[in-house]
C-alpha positions, 0 to 999 in steps of 0.5 A, spaced: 511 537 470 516 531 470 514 526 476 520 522 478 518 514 481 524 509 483 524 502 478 519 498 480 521 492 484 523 487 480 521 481 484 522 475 479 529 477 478 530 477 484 528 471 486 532 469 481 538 472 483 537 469 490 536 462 488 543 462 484 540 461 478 538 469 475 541 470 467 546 476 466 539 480 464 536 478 470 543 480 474 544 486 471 537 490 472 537 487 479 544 490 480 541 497 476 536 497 481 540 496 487 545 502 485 538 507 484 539 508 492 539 506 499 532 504 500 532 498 495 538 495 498 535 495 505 530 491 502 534 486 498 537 485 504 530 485 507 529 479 503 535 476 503 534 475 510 527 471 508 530 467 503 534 464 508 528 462 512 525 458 505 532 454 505 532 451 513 528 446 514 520 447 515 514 442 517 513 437 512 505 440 512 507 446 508 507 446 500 514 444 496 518 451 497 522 450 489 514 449 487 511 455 489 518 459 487 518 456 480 510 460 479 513 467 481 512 469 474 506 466 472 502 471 478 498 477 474 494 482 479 492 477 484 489 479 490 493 478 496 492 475 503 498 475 507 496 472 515 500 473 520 500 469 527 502 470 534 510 469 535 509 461 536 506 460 530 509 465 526 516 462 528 513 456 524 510 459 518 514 466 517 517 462 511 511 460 507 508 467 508 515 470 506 514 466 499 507 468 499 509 475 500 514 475 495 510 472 490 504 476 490 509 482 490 508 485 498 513 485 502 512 484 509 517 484 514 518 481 522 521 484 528 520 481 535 519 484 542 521 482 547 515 485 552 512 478 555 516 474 550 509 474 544 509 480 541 509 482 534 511 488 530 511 487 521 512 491 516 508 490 510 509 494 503 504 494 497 509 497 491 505 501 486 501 497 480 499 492 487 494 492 492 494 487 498 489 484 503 492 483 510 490 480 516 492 483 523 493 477 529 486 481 531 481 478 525 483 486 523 482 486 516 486 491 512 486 493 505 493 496 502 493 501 497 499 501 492 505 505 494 503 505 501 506 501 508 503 499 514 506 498 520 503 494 526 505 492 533 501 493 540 504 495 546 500 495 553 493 495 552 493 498 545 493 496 537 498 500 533 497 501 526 502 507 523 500 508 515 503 511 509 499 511 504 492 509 503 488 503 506 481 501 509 480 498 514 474 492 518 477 492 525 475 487 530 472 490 536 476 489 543 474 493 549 481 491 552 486 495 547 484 501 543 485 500 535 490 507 532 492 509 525 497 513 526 498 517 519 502 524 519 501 528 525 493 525 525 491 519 530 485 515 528 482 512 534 477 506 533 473 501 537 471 496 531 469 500 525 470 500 518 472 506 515 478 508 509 484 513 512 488 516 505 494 519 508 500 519 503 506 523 503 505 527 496 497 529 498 495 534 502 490 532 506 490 526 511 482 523 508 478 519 513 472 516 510 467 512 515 464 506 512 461 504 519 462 505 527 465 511 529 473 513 529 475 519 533 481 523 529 485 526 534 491 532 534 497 527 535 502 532 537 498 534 543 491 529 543 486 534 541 480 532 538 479 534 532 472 531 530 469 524 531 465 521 525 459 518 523 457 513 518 457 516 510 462 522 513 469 524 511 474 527 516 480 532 511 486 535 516 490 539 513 497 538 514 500 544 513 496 547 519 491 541 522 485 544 520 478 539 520 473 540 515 467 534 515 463 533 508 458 528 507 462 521 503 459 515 500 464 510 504 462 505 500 464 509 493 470 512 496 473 504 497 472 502 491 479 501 489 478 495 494 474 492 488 479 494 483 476 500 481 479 507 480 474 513 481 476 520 478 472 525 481 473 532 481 480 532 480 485 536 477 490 534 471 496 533 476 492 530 481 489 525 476 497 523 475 499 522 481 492 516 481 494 513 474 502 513 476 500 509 483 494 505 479 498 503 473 505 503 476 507 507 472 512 514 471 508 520 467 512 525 464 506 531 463 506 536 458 502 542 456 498 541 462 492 546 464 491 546 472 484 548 471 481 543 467 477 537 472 476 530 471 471 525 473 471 518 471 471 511 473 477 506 471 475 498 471 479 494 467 482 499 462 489 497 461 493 505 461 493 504 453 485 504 453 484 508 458 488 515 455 484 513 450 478 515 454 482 521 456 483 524 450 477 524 448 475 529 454 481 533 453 485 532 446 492 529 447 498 526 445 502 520 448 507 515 448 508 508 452 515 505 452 515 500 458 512 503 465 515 510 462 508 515 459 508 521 456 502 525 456 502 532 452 494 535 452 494 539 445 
């Protein structure tokens, strides 16, 4: 099994290459990024746009851009909190929240409506090996999962949240305007709950875990109910045929990776790869694997050369680290 992931996003080239100032290295590995495909040139276009908002002029109440440009190669595995304000305000800081983003490796994009003249839609991107925590013009609170994407926007009476990926979610309760998480074909309803929704594109099941409060889970295509949760439940829809099972679940164990830590429980070997290539960042290339063995552990602060150290003593292998490329062959 070979599993294939795009270049990680080279943010401190590019910063460099946005500034005037990047060597011919730097040029060159943003250049072999940019030709890998589409999507990496949109988002260099992306933020070229957000580049341009550090050089206009900005209140003098906001730090020194050059200053906090100059530190982007000095962040490692920080947390992030990306704030984002109504139009008014936004317009005023998006600059330093565009630097903010960039310097702790989430991308966020703005885009503004024009119903009532105020509102807000942004997009914001955790790449893998990142994590980010975001804080939605409601006090909702969201955590993001690394290789995921979230899209916010409201409209009528309505909070919109359409995810890609995984994340956990503390929402601010408005009667006013319901709170939705739209991931696949499934819409989770809320009211002010915590819970943690794991929705990516590569995994079967679209996973929703209930911390606290009551989420309804919803058939997108045609509103039907599918189950509504209660606290220490989880809600798995099939993707194939929107099929709904509820196991008992220990949300506070289930959001771990919020606190930095990776549970295993359970899993097979292609499905432990899937979580390492998204926790670390990396690309694993995977030999002589037995789809029957099952694996339950607990990352904390292993780095991946400790942790298939670990491994190897459940499951004999041999591996190869060469950059962001592993290769893993069970003996």
């Amino acid at each position: 099994m070979i599993i294939k992931k795009q270049m990680k996003v080279p943010y401190e080239q590019i910063a460099a290459y946005l500034r005037g100032k990047a060597s011919l290295w730097e040029k060159k590995e943003v250049d072999e990024w940019l030709e890998e495909n589409v999507e990496h040139r949109s988002l260099f276009r992306s933020l070229g746009k957000e580049w341009k908002f550090l050089k206009e002029e900005v209140p003098v109440s906001l730090p020194d851009k050059e200053q906090i440009w100059t530190k982007i190669g000095k962040i490692i595995d920080l947390p992030v909190t990306a704030v984002v304000y109504s139009k008014q305000a936004l317009i005023k800081y998006v600059s330093l929240t565009a630097c903010i983003a960039l310097l702790f490796g989430v991308i966020l994009s703005f885009l503004f409506n024009s119903e009532k003249g105020n509102s807000l839609q942004f997009t914001a991107y955790a790449p893998l090996g990142e994590k980010a925590l975001l804080t939605l013009p409601d006090s909702s609170r969201v955590w993001l999962n690394s290789g995921s994407t979230l899209t916010y926007f409201t409209k009528s009476r309505q909070r919109i949240a359409h995810l890609e990926g995984e994340a956990f979610f503390e929402v601010t309760k408005d009667l006013r305007k319901i709170f939705i998480v739209q991931s696949g074909d499934v819409n989770v309803q809320v009211h002010g709950t915590s819970f943690n929704v794991s929705a990516y594109d590569t995994d079967p099941d679209i996973a929703v875990s209930l911390e606290s409060g009551s989420v309804s889970l919803l058939n997108a295509k045609n509103g039907e109910m599918l189950v509504q949760l209660r606290p220490n439940q989880m809600g798995r829809i099939s993707r194939s045929d929107m099929r709904c099972s509820v196991i008992a679940d220990d949300a506070e164990i289930t959001k771990l990776w919020t606190n930095n830590i990776l549970k295993i429980y359970d899993n097979n070997i292609y499905e432990v790869v899937k979580k390492l290539e998204r926790w670390y960042g990396v690309d694993i290339t995977l030999e002589n694997a037995n789809p029957d063995s099952r694996y339950t552990f607990v990352i904390k602060t292993e780095s991946m050369k400790e942790l298939l150290g670990l491994l190897n003593k459940m499951t004999p292998i041999t591996y190869k680290i060469d950059g962001k490329e592993v290769n893993i062959r069970l003996k």
